[in-house]
CHARMM internal coordinates of N, CA and C (Angstrom, degrees):
IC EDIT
DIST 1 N 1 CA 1.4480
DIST 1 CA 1 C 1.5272
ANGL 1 N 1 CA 1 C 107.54
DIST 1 C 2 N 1.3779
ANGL 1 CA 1 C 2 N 120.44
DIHE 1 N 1 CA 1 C 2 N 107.03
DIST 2 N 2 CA 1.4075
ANGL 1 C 2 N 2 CA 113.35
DIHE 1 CA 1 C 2 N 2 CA -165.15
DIST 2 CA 2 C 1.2665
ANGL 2 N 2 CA 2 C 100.44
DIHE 1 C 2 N 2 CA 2 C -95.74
DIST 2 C 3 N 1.6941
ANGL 2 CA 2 C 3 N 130.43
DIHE 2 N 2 CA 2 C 3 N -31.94
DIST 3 N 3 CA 1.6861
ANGL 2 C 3 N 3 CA 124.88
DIHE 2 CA 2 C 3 N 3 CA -162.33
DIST 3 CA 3 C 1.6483
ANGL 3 N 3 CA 3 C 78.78
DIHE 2 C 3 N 3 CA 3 C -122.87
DIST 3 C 4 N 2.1753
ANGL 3 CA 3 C 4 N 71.89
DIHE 3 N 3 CA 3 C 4 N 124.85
DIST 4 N 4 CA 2.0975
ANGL 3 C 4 N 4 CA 105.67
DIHE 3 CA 3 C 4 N 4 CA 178.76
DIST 4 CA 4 C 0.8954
ANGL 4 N 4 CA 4 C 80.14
DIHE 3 C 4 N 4 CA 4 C -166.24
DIST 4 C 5 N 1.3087
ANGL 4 CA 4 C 5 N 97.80
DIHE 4 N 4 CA 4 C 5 N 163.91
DIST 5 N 5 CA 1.7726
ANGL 4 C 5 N 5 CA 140.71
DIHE 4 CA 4 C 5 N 5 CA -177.24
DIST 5 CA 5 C 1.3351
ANGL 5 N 5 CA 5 C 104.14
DIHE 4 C 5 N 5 CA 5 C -133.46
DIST 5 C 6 N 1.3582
ANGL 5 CA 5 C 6 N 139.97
DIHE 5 N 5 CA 5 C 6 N 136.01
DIST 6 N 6 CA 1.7214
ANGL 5 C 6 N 6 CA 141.41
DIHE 5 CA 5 C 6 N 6 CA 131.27
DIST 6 CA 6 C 1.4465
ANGL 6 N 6 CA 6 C 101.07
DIHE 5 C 6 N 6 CA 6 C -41.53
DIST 6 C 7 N 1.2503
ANGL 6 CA 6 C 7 N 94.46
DIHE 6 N 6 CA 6 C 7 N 146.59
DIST 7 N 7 CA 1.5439
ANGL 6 C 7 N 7 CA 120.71
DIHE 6 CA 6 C 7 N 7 CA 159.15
DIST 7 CA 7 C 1.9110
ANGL 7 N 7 CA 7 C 117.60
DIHE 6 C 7 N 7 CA 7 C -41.88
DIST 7 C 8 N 1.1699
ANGL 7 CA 7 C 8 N 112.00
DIHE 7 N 7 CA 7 C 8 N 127.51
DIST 8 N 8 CA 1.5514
ANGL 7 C 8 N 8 CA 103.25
DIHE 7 CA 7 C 8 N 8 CA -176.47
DIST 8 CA 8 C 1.9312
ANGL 8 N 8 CA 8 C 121.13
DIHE 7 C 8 N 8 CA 8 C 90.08
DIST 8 C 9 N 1.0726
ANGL 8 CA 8 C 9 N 116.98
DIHE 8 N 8 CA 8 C 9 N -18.25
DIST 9 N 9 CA 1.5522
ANGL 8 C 9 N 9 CA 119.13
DIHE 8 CA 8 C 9 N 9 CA 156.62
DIST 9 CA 9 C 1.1142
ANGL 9 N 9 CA 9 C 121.39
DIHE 8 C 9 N 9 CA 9 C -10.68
DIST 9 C 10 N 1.4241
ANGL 9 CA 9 C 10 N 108.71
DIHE 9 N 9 CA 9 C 10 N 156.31
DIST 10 N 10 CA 1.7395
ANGL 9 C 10 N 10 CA 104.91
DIHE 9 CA 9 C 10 N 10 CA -159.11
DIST 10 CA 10 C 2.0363
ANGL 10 N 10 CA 10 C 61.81
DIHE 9 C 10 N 10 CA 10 C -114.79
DIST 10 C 11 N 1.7618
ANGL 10 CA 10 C 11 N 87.82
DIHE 10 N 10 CA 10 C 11 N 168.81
DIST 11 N 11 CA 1.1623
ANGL 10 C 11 N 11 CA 118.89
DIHE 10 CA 10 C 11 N 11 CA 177.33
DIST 11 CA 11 C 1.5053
ANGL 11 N 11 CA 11 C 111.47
DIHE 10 C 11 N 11 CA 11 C -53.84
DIST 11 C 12 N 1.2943
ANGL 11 CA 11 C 12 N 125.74
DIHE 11 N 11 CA 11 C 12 N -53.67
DIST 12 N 12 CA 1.5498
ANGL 11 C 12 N 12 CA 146.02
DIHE 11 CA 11 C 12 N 12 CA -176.70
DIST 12 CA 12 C 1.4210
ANGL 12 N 12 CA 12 C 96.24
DIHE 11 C 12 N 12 CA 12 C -81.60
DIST 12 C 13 N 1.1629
ANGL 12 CA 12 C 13 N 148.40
DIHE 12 N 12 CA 12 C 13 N -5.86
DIST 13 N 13 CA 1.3146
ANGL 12 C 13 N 13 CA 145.48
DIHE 12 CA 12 C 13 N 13 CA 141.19
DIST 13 CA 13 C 1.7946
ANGL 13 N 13 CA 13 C 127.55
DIHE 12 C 13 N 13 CA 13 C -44.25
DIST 13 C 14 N 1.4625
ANGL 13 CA 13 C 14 N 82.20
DIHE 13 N 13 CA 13 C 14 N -49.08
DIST 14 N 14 CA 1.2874
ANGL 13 C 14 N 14 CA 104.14
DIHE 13 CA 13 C 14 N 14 CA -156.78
DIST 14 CA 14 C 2.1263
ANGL 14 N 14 CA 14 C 104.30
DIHE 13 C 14 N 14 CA 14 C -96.94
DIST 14 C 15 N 1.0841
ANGL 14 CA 14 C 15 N 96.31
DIHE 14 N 14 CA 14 C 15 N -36.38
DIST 15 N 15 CA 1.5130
ANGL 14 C 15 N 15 CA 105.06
DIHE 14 CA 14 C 15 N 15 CA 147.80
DIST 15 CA 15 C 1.2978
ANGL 15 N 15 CA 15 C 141.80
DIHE 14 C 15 N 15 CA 15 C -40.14
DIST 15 C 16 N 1.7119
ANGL 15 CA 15 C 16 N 90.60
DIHE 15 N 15 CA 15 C 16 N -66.83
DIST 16 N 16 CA 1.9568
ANGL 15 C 16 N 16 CA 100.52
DIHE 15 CA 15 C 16 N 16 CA 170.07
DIST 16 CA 16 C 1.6356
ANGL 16 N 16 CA 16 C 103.36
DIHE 15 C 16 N 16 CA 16 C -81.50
DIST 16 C 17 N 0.8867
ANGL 16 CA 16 C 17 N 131.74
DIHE 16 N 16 CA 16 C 17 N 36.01
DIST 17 N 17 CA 1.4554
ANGL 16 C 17 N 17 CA 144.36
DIHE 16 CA 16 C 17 N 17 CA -177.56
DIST 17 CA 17 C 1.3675
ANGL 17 N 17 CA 17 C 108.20
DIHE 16 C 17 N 17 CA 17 C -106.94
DIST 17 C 18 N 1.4607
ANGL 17 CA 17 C 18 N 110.56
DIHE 17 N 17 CA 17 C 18 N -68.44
DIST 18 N 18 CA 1.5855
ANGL 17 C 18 N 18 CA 141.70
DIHE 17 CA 17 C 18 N 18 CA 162.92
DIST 18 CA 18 C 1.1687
ANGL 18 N 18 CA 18 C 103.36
DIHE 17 C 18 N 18 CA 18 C -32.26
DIST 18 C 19 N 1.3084
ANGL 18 CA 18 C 19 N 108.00
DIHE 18 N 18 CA 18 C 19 N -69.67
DIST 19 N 19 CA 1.7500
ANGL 18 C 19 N 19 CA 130.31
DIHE 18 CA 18 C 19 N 19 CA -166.15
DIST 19 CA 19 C 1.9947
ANGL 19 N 19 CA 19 C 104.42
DIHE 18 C 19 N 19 CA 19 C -54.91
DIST 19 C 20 N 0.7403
ANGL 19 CA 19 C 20 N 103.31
DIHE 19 N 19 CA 19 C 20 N -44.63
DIST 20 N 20 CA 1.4566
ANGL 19 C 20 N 20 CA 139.55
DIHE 19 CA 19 C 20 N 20 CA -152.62
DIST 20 CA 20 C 1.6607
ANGL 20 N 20 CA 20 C 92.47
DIHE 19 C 20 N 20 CA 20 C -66.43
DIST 20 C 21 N 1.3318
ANGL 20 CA 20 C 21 N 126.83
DIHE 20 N 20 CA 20 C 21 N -76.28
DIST 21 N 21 CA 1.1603
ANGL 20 C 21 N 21 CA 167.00
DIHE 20 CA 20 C 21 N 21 CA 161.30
DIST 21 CA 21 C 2.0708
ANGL 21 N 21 CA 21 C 119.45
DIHE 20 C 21 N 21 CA 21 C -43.18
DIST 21 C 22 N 1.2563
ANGL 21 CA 21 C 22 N 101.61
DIHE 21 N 21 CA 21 C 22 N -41.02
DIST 22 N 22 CA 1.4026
ANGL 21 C 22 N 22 CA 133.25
DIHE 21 CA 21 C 22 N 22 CA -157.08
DIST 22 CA 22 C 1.7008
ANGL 22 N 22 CA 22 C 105.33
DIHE 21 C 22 N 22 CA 22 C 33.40
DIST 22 C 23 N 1.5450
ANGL 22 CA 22 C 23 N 98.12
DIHE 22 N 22 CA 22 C 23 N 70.17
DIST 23 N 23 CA 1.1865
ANGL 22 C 23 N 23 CA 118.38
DIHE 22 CA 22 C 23 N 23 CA 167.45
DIST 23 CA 23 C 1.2367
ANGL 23 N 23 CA 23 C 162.86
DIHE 22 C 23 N 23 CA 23 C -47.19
DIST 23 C 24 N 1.4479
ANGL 23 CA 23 C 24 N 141.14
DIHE 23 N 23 CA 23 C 24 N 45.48
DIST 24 N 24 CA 1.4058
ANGL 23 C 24 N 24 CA 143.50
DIHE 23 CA 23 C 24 N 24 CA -139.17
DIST 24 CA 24 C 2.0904
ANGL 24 N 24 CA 24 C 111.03
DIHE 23 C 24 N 24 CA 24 C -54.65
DIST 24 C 25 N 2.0582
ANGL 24 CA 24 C 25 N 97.86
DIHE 24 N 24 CA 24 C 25 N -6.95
DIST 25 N 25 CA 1.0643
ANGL 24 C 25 N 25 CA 87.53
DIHE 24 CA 24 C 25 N 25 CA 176.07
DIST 25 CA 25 C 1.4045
ANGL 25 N 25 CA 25 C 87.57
DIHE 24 C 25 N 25 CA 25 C 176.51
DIST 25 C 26 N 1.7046
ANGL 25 CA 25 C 26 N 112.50
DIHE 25 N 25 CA 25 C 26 N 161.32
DIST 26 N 26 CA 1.6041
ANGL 25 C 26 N 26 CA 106.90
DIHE 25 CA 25 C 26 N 26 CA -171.94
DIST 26 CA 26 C 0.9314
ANGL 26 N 26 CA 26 C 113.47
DIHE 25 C 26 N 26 CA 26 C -150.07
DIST 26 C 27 N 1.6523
ANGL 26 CA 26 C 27 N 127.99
DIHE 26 N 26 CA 26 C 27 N 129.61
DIST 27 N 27 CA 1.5017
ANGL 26 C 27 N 27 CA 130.89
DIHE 26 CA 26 C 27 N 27 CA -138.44
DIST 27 CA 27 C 1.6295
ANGL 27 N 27 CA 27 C 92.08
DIHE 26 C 27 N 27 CA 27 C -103.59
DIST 27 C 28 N 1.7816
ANGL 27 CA 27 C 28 N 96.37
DIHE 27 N 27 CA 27 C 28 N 122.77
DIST 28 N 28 CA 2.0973
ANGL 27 C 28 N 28 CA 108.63
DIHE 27 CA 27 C 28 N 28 CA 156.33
DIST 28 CA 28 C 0.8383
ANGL 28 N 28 CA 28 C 120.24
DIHE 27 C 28 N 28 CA 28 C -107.14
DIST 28 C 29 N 1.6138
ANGL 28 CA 28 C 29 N 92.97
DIHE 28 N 28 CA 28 C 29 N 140.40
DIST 29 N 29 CA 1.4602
ANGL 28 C 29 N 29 CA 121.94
DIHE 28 CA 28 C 29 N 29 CA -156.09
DIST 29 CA 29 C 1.7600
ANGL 29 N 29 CA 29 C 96.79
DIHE 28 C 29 N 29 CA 29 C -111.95
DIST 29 C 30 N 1.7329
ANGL 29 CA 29 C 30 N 104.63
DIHE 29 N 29 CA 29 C 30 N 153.77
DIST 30 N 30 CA 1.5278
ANGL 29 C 30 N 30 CA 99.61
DIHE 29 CA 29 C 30 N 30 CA 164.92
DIST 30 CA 30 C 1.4071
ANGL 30 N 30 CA 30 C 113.93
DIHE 29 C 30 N 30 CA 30 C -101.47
DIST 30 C 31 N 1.1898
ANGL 30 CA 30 C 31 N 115.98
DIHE 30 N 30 CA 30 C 31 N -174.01
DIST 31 N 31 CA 1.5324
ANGL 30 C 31 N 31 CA 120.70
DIHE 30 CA 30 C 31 N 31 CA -176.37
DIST 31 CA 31 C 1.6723
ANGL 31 N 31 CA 31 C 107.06
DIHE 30 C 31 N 31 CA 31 C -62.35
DIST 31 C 32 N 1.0295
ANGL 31 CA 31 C 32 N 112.37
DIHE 31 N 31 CA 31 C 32 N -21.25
DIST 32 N 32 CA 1.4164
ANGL 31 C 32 N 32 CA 93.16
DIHE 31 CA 31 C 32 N 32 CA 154.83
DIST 32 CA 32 C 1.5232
ANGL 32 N 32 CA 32 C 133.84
DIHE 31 C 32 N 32 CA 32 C -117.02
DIST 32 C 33 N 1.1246
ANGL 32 CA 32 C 33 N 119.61
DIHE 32 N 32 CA 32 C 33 N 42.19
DIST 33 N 33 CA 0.9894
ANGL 32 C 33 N 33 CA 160.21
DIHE 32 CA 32 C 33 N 33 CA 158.40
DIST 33 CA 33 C 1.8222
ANGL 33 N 33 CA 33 C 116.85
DIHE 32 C 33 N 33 CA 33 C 80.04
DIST 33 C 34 N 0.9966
ANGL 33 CA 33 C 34 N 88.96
DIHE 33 N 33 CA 33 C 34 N 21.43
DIST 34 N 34 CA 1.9822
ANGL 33 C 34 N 34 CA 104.55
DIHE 33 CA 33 C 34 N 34 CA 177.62
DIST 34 CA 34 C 1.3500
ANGL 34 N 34 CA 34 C 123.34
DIHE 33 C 34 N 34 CA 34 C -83.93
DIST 34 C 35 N 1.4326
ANGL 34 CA 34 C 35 N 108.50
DIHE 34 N 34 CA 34 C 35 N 108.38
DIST 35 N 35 CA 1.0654
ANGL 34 C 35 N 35 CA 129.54
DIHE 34 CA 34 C 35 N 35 CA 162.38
DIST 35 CA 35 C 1.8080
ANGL 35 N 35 CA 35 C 126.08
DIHE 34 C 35 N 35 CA 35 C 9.68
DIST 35 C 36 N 1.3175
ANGL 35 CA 35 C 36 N 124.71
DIHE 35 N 35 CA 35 C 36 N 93.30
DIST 36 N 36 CA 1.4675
ANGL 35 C 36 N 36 CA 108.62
DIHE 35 CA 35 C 36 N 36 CA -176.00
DIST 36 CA 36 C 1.4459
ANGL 36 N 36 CA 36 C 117.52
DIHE 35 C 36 N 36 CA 36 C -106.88
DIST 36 C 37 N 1.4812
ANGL 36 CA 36 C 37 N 116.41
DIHE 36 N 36 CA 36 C 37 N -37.22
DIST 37 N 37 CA 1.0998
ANGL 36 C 37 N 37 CA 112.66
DIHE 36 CA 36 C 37 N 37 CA 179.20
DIST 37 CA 37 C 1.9377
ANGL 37 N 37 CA 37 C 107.58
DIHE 36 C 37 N 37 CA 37 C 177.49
DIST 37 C 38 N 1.1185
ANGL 37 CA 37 C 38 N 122.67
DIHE 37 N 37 CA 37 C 38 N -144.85
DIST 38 N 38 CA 1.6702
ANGL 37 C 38 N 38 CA 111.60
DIHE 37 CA 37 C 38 N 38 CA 175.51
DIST 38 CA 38 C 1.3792
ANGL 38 N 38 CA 38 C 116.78
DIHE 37 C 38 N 38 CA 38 C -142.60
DIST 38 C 39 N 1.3193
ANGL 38 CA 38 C 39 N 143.54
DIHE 38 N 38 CA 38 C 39 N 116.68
DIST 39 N 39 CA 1.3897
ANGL 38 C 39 N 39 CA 150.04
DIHE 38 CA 38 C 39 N 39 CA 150.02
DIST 39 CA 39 C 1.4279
ANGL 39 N 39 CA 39 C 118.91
DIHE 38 C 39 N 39 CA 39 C -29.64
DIST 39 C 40 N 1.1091
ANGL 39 CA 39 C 40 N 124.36
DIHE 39 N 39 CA 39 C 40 N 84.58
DIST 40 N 40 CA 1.4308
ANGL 39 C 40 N 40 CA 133.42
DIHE 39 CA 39 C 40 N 40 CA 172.21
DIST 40 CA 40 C 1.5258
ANGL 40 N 40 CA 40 C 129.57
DIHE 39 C 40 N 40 CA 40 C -60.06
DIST 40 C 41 N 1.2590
ANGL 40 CA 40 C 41 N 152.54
DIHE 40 N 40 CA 40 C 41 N 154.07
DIST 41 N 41 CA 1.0826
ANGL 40 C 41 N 41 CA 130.55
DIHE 40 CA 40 C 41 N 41 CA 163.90
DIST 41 CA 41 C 1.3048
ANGL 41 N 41 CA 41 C 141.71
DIHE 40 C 41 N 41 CA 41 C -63.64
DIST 41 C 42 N 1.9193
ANGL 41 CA 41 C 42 N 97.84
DIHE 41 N 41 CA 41 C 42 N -17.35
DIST 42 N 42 CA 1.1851
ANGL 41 C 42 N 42 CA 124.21
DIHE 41 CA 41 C 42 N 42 CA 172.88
DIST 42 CA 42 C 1.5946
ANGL 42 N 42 CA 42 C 115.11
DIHE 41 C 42 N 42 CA 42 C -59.64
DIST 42 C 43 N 1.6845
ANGL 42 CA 42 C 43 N 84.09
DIHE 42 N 42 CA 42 C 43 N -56.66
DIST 43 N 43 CA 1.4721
ANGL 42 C 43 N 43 CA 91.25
DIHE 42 CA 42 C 43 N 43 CA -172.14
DIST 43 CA 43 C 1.6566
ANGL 43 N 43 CA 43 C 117.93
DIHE 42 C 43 N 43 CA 43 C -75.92
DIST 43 C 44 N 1.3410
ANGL 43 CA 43 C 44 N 115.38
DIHE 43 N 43 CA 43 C 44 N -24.69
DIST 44 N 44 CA 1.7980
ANGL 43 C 44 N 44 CA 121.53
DIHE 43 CA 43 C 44 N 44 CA 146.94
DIST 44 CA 44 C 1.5218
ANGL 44 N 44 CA 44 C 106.70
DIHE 43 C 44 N 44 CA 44 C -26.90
DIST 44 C 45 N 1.2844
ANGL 44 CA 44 C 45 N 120.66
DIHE 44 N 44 CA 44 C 45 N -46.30
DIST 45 N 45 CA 1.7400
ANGL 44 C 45 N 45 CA 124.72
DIHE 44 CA 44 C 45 N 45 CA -158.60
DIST 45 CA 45 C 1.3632
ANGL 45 N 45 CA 45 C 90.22
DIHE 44 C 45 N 45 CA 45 C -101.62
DIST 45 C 46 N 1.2462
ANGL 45 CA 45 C 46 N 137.48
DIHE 45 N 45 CA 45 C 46 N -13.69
DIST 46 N 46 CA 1.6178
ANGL 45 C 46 N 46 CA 109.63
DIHE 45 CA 45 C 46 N 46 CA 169.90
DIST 46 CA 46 C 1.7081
ANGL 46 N 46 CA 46 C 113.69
DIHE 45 C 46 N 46 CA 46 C -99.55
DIST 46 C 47 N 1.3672
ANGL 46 CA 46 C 47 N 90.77
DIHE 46 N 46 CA 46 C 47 N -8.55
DIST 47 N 47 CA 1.4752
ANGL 46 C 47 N 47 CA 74.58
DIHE 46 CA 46 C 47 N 47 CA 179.26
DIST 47 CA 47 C 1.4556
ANGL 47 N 47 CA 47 C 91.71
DIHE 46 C 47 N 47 CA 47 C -97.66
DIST 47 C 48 N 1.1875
ANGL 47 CA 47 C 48 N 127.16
DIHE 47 N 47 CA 47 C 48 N -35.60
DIST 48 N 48 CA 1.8036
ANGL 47 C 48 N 48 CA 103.76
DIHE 47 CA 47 C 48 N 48 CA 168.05
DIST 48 CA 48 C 1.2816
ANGL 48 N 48 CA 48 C 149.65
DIHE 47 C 48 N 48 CA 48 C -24.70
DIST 48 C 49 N 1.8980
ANGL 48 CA 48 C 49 N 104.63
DIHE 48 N 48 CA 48 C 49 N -43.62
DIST 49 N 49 CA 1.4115
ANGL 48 C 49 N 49 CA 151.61
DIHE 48 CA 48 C 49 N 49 CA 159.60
DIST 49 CA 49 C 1.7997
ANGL 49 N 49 CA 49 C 85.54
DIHE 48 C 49 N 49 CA 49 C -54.60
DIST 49 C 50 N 0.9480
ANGL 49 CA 49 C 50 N 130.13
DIHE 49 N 49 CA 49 C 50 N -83.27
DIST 50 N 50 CA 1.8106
ANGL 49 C 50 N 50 CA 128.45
DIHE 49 CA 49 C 50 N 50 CA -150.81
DIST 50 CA 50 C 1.1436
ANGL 50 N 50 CA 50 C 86.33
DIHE 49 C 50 N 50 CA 50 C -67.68
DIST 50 C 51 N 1.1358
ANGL 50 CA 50 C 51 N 148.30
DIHE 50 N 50 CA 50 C 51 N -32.43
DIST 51 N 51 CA 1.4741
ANGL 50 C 51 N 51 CA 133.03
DIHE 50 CA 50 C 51 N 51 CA 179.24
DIST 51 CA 51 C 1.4617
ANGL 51 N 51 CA 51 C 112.61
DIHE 50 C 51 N 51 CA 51 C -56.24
DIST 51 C 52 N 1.5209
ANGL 51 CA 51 C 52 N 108.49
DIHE 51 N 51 CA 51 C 52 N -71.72
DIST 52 N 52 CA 1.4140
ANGL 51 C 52 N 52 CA 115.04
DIHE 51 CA 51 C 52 N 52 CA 168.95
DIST 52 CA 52 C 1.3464
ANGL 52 N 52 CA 52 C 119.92
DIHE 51 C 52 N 52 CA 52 C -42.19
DIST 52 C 53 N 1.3628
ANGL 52 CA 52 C 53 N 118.91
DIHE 52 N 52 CA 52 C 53 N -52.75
DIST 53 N 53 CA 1.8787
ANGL 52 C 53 N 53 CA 103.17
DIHE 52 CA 52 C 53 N 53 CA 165.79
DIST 53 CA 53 C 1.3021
ANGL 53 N 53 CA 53 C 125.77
DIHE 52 C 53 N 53 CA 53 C -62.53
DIST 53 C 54 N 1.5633
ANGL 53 CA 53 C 54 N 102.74
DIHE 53 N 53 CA 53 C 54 N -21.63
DIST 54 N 54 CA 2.1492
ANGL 53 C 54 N 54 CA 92.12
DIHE 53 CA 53 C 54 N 54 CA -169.50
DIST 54 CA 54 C 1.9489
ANGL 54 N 54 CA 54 C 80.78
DIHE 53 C 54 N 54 CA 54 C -83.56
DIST 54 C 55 N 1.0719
ANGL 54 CA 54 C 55 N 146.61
DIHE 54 N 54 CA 54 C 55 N -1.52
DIST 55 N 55 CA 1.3622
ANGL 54 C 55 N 55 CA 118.27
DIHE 54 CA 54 C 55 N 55 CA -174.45
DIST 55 CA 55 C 1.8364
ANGL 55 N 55 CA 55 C 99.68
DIHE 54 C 55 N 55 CA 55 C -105.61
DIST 55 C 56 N 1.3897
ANGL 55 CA 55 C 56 N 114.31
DIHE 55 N 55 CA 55 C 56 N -17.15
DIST 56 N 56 CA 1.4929
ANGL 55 C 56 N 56 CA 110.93
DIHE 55 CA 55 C 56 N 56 CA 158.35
DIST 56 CA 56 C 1.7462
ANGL 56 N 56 CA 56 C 114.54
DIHE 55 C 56 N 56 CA 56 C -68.95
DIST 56 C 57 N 1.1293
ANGL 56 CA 56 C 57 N 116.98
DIHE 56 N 56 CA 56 C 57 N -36.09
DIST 57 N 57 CA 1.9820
ANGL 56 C 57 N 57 CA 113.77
DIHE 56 CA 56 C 57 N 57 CA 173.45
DIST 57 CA 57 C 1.6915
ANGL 57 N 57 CA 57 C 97.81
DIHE 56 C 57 N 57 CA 57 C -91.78
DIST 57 C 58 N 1.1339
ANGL 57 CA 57 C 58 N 126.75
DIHE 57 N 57 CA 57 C 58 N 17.98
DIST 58 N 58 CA 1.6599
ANGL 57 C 58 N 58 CA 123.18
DIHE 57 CA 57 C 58 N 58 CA 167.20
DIST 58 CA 58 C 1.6199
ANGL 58 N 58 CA 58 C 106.28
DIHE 57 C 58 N 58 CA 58 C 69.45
DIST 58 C 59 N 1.5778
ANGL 58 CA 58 C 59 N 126.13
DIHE 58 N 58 CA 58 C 59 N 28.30
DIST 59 N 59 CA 1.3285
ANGL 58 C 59 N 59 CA 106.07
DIHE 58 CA 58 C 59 N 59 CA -166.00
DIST 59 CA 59 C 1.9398
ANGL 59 N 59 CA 59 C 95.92
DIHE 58 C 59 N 59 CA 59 C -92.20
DIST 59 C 60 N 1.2749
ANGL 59 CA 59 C 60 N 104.06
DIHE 59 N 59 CA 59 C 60 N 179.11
DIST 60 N 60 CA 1.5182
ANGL 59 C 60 N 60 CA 99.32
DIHE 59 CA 59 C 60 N 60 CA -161.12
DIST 60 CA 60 C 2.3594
ANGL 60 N 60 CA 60 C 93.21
DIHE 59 C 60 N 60 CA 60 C -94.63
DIST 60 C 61 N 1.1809
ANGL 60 CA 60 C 61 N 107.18
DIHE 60 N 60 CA 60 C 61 N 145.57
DIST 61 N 61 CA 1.0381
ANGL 60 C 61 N 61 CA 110.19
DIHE 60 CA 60 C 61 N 61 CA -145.11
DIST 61 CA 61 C 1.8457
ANGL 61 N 61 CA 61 C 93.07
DIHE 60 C 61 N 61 CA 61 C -71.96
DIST 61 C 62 N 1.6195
ANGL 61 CA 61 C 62 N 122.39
DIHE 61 N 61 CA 61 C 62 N -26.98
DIST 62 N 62 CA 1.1598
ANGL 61 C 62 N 62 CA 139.09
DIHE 61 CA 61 C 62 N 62 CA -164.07
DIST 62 CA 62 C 1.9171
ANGL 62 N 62 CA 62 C 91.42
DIHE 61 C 62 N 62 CA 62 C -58.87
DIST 62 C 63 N 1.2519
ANGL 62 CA 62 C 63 N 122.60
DIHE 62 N 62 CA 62 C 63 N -29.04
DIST 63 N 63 CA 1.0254
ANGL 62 C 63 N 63 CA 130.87
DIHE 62 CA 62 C 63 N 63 CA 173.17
DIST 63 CA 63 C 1.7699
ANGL 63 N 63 CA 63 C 137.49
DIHE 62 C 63 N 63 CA 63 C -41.87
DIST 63 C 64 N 1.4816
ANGL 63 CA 63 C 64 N 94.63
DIHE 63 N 63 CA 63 C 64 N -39.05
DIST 64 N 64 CA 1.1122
ANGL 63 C 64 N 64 CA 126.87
DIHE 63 CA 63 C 64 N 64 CA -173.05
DIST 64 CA 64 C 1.5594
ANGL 64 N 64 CA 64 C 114.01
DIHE 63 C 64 N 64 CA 64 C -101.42
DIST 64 C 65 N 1.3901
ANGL 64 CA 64 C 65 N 111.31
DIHE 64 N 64 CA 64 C 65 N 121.65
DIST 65 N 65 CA 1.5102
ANGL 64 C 65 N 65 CA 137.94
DIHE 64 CA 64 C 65 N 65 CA -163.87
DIST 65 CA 65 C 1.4352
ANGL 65 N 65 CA 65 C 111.85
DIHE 64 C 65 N 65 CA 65 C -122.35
DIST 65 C 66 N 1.6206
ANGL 65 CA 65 C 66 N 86.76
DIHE 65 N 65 CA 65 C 66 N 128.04
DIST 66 N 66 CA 1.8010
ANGL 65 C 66 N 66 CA 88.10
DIHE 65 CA 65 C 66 N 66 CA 173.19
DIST 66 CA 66 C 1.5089
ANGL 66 N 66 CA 66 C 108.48
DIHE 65 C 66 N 66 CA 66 C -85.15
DIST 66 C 67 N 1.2745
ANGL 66 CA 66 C 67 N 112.19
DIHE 66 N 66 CA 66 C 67 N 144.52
DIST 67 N 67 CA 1.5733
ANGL 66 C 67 N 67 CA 136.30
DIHE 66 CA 66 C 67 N 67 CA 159.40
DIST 67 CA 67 C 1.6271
ANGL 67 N 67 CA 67 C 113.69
DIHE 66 C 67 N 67 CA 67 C -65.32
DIST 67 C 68 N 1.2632
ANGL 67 CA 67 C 68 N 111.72
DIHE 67 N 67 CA 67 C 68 N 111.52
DIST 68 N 68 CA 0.8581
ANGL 67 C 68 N 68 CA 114.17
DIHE 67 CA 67 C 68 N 68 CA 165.57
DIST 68 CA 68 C 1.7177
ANGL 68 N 68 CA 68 C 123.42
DIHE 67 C 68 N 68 CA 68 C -135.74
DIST 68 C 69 N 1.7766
ANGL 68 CA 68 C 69 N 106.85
DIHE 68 N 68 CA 68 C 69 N 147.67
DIST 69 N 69 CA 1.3869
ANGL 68 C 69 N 69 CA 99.36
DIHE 68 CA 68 C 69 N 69 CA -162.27
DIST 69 CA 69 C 1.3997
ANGL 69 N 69 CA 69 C 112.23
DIHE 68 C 69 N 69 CA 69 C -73.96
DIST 69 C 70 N 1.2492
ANGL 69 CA 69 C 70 N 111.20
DIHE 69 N 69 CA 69 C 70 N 136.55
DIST 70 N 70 CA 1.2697
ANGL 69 C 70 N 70 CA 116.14
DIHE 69 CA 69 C 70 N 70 CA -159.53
DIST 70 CA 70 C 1.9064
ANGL 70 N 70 CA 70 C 107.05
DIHE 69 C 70 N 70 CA 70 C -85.27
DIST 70 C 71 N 1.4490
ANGL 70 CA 70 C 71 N 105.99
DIHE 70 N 70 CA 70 C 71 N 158.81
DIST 71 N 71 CA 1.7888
ANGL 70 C 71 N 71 CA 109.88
DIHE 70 CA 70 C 71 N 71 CA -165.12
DIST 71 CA 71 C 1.3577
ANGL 71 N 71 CA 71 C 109.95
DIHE 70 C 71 N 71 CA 71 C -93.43
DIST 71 C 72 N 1.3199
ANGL 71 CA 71 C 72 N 130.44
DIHE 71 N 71 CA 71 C 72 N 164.81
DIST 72 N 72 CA 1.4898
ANGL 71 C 72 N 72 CA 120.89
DIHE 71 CA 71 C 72 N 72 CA 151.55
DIST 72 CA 72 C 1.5642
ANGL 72 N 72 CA 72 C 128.63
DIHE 71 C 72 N 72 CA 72 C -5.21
END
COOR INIT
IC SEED 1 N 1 CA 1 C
IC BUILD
């Protein structure tokens, strides 16, 4: 499995990841490196979207979490 992310990724992490890879989807991992679930492109674009609104209501961006579908 070459395209993953750790748990907690910044948005532009998880992007040049995608990019990186040309990814239809991208496996998160926890700190110890177990399997959680997959970064979609979809879900890349919604948490993009909550980004762009929490910085129109001023919320701090560390706030904002990608969805990802969760594994076994």
């Amino acid at each position: 499995m070459e395209a993953w992310l750790p748990l907690g990724s910044s948005l532009k992490q998880a992007f040049s990841t995608m990019l990186q890879y040309d990814a239809g989807w991208i496996a998160v991992l926890d700190e110890d490196d177990r399997f959680l679930g997959v970064l979609t492109p979809g879900g890349l674009h919604e948490a993009l979207r909550r980004s762009i609104e929490a910085d129109a209501r001023a919320v701090d961006r560390a706030a904002v979490e990608l969805d990802i579908a969760k594994g076994p």
